[in-house]
Each structure stands twice: as structure tokens, then as C-alpha cells.
N, C-alpha and C positions, 0 to 999 in steps of 0.2 A: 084185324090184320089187313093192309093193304096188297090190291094183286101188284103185280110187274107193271102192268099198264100205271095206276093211280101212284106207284111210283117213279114213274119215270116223269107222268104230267105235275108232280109236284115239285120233281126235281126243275125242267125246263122251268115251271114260272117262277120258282125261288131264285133262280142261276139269272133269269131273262130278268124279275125285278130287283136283283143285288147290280145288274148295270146300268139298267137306263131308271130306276126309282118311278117307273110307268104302270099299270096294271096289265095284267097281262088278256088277250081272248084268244079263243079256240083256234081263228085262222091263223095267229101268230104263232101256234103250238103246232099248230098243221105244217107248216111250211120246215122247221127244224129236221136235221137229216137224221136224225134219229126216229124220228114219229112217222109209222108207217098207217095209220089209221087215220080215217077220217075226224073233218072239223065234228061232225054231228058225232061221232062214238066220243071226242074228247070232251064237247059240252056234259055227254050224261058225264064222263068221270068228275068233271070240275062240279058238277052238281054234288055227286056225294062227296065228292072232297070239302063243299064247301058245307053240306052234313055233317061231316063227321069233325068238324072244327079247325082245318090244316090251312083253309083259302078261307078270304072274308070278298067280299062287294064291297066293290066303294060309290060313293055317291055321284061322283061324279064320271062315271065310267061304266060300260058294259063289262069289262076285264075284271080277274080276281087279282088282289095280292094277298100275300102271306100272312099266316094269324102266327102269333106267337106260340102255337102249339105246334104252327107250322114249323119255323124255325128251329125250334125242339128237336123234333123229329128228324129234322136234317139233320142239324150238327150232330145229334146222337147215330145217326145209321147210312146217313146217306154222303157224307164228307168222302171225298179221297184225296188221299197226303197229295198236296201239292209241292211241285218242285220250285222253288226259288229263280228267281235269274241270277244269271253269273252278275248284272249290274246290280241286283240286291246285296250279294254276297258280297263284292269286292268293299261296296259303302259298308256295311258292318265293319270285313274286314280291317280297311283302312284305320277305323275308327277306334280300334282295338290295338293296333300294330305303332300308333303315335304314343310318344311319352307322354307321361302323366304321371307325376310326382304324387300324386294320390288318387285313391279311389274312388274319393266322392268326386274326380273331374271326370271320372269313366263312367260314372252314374246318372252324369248331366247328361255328358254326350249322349250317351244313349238314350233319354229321354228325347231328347232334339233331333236324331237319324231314325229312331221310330217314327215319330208324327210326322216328320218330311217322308217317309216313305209310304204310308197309309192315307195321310191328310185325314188321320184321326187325333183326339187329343192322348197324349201318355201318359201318366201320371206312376212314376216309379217311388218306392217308398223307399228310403236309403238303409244302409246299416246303423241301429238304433248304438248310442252309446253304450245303455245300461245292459242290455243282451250284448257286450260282444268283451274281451280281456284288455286288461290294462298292456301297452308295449311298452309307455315310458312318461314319465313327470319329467318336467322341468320348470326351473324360475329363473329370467332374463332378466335383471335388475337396469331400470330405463332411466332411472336418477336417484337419488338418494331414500326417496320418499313411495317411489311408483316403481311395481314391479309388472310384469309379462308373465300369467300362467299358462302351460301348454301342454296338453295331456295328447299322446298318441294311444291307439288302439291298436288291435291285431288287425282290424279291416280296416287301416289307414287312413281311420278318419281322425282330423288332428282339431280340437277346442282348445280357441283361447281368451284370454280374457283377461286386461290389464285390474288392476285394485292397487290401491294405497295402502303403505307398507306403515304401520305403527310406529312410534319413534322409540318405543318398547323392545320392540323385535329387533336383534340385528340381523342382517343379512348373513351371517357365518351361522345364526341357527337356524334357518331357512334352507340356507343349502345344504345343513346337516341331516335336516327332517326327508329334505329331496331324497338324499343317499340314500337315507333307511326304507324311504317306500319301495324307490326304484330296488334296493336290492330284496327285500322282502316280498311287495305286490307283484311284480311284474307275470302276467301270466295268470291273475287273480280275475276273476267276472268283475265287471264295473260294481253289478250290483252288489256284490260282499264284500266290496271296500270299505264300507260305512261298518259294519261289523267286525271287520279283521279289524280295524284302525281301531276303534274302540275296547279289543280285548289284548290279544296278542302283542300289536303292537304298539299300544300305551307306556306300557312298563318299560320298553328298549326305549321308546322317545325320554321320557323321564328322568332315563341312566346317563343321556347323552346332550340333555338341553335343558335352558334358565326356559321358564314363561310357556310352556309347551302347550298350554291351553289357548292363549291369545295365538300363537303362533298355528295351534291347529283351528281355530278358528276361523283365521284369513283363509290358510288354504282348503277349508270346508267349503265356504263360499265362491273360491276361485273356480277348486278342482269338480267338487261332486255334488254342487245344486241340480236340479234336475236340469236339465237340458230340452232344447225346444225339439221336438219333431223332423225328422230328414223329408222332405218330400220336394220333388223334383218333379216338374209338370212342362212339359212339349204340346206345344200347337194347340192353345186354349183356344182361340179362336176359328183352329180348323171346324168346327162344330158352327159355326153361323157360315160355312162353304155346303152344310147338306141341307138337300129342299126340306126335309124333315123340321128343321127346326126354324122355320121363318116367324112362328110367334114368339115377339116380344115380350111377353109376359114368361113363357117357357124357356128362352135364352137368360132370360134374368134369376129365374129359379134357378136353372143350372151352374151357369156359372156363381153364385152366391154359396153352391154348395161345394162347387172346386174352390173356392176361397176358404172354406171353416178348414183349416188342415187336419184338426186332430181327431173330424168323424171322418173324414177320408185315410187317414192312418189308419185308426180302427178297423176301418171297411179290409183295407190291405193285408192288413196284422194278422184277420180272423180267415183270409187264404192263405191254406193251408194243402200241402201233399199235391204238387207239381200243376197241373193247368187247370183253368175252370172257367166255364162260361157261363153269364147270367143273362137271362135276355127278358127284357122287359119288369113285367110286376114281378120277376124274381129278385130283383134287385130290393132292398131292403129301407135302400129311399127314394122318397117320394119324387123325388123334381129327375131319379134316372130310371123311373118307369117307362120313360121314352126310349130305352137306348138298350143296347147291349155293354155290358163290361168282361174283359176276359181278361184274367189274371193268370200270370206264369212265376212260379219261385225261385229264386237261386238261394245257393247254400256256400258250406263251407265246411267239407267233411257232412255230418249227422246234424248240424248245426242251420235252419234257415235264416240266413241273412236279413232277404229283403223280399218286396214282392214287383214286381213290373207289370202296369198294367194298363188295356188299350179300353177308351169309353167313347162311343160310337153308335150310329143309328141302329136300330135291328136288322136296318138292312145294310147287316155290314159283310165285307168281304171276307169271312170267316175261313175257307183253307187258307188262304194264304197268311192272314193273319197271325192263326194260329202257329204257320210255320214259320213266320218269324220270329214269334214270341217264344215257341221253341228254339231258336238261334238264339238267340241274342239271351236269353236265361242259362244255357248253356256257357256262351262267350263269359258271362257274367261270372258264373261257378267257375271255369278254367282259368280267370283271370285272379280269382281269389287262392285260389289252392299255387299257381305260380309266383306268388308276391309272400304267402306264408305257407 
């Protein structure tokens, strides 16, 4: 158990090295209007701080900084809520208050007003197709031969995707099959499409249309191939602005692992139950052992959407961060539940 005093010296040199990225020493702790003790009573604390695992030495410096048990301990017991500026808030705000004909433009933005605000990278995971209900099919015929598929969701996210129309299929059985989905599916999970179509509503297609398997074949392909991954990424490059990462070989790991999407989906997908901080070897890969990631959820109803999430040095400015990430997850949720 840490006394009052080794808390308070832990707290100044985490607060003093999340600004200036310096090490910290005693007479810099001394002079803080909080610290009524002397530089020598702060050395022995920084000694066993540096004991007991919370501060490291560095080499090139008398000062301590922060060990990742350090930081631990902070974000767990030593954070207090931070209040936002009113110029934070109004930039969300705004950002939220403009039209957007869809969700995924709200999803971007937000990716891009995060990392301009932190000059961290963002990386938001979108609303997955196959997790969210069908809103609507349609088929846009573009010439005789070439149609337009365009499937809406309940989270406004809309896929399309032109294909070549068999000279088998007419277009009146096409728009026939539309009707029966839209009027059967709608409201269906993407992911039981493939099941419903193949039992239920086989036999109704059958009753109503020539060729019904060529015809459900195209739209197999149009409507419910799988679909590639939602991921939305702000200020990839803020990460070569922290002195943390000036080697090149560690900038090129990292970013190689913001490029694979579908382990960094995964990484999103598996946060779960509202905010989380990873800092350092917590993180589960390799090339973001450098960094901290915090992740915040939005939903829709009991349902989570998506995940938004901030990837940043250790030495990051975590209340505040967190209390953005709380905003704008929030923004996120109230803007889902107003649209459906």
C-alpha cells in the first residue's frame, strides 16, 4: 500500500511526464505547490517508488519516469474526471448537429474530430453488416444487361454493388424476388438471411417466379457475400508527432499493423462492456507494446454496434481522453437510437 506522500510523488511525475515527455527529479517535485516536503524526503520516496516498480531511470537522465505498472495504478485509483472545454464540446457538437444521410459519414467524422483533438491516431470499428437487420433490398436496372444492388441496414449503413443481369432472368422476376424479401425480411439479422431464404422463403419464391435459382443466385452474390470490414482510421500519422516513436523500424511495425484491418477489427470486436484501457505489454500485439489503446462502445438498445478507439503513447493524456471517449460514445448511442 502506498502512503499519501508516494502518492502524491507518483502522481506529479506521471502529470509532469504526460506534458513535457522529460524525466522527472526531486527538485522539480519540490518546487510544485502541492509538495510541502523536502527535495531529500522526495528522493527517498522516488527510491522506493522506484522499488516497488511504479518509476524506472532512464539512461540518459538523473529523473524518473513512469513504468507501466506505473501507469496502471494511475488510471486505476489516481484519475479524476476531467471536465472538457466548452471548445471540445462545441467541435463534437457541431460535428453531430450537420446532416448526414448516413451513419457511416458520422462514423468517419468522428474518427477525424477525435485525432484532431488528441493528435492521437483513432481507429473506430463501424457497424458490421452481418451483426446488425436488414431495412431494405433494392434492384436499380442501369441497362438491359447491368443491374445496381443496394441493401440498407437498421444502422444506415447502405452496400452496393453493380452485377450483370443473365439474359435468362427478366427483370419483372427480379423485381418480383425484391418485393417478397422486402416484404418478408425486413427487420431479419443479416446473418439469418441465408437461412430464412433458403427455407421459408424458397417455396413463396417458387409460387411466384420462372428460373428462381439463377435468379437467387445473382442476388446471392450481389446481396449477402460477405462483406469486407468497417474500419475508420483518423490521424495515422499523428503517431510520428510523439518523441516516443522516432525509430524507424518501430514506426514501420506499427503502422503495417494499422494497415492488416481484420486483426485490428478483431482487436475492437473482442472490447466489450463500455471503456477499457490497455497500456503497454497489455496489449496483445506485438509492434503496440509501445503504446497505450483505449477503447470505448456504442450500442443500440442491448445491441453493441461498434467500438471507437484511441492508440497513443503510454504517455498519454488519459483523463481527458477518456472523457472524450466517453462523449463522443455516448454522441454515437443517442445518434443511433434518434435515426431508429
Amino acid at each position: 500500500m502506498l502512503t499519501n506522500r508516494q502518492l502524491l510523488v507518483l502522481q506529479v511525475i506521471i502529470d509532469e511526464f504526460i506534458q513535457t515527455a522529460q524525466p522527472i527529479g526531486s527538485r522539480s517535485i519540490a518546487k510544485k505547490e502541492d509538495v510541502s516536503f523536502s527535495s531529500a524526503t522526495i528522493r527517498n520516496e522516488m527510491a522506493d517508488l522506484e522499488e516497488m516498480g511504479f518509476i524506472e531511470k532512464t539512461h540518459s537522465s538523473s529523473g524518473r519516469v513512469p513504468s507501466e505498472k506505473g501507469y496502471r495504478f494511475y488510471v486505476d485509483h489516481l484519475l479524476s474526471p476531467f471536465r472538457l472545454s466548452k471548445s471540445d464540446l462545441n467541435i463534437i457538437t457541431d460535428t453531430f448537429e450537420k446532416e448526414m444521410v448516413e451513419f457511416e459519414q458520422v462514423v468517419q467524422k468522428s474518427a477525424q474530430v477525435l485525432s484532431n483533438l488528441t493528435n492521437y491516431t483513432s481507429i473506430i470499428l463501424g457497424p458490421e453488416v452481418f451483426e446488425t437487420k436488414l431495412k431494405q433490398l433494392q434492384i436499380i436496372s442501369l441497362s438491359a444487361h447491368t443491374a445496381v444492388a443496394i441493401l440498407v441496414t437498421n444502422t444506415g449503413h447502405v452496400e452496393h454493388r453493380s452485377f450483370s443481369v443473365p439474359a435468362k432472368i427478366r427483370p419483372s422476376d427480379l423485381e418480383k424476388m425484391v418485393n417478397i424479401l422486402n416484404e418478408r425480411l425486413v427487420g431479419v439479422p443479416i446473418i439469418q438471411l441465408h437461412e430464412k431464404l433458403s427455407t421459408e422463403i424458397a417455396l413463396l419464391l417458387h409460387s411466384y417466379m420462372e428460373d428462381v435459382d439463377l435468379a437467387y443466385q445473382y442476388l446471392q452474390s450481389a446481396f449477402f457475400d460477405e462483406q469486407q470490414v468497417k474500419l475508420y482510421v483518423g490521424g495515422k500519422t499523428n503517431i510520428l508527432m510523439q518523441p516516443e516513436f522516432k525509430d524507424i523500424e518501430k514506426i514501420r511495425s506499427l503502422y503495417s499493423v494499422i494497415e492488416q484491418e481484420d486483426e485490428i477489427a478483431d482487436l475492437l470486436r473482442a472490447a466489450t462492456g463500455g471503456l477499457k484501457v490497455s497500456i503497454g505489454q497489455e496489449n496483445k500485439i506485438d509492434a503496440m507494446q509501445d503504446c497505450s489503446l483505449i477503447t470505448a462502445t456504442y450500442s443500440l438498445g442491448d445491441n453493441q454496434l461498434g467500438t471507437i478507439a484511441l492508440l497513443g503513447p503510454t504517455r498519454m493524456e488519459y483523463s481527458r481522453v477518456i472523457s472524450l471517449l466517453n462523449v463522443l460514445s455516448s454522441r454515437l448511442t443517442k445518434t443511433f437510437h434518434s435515426w431508429y
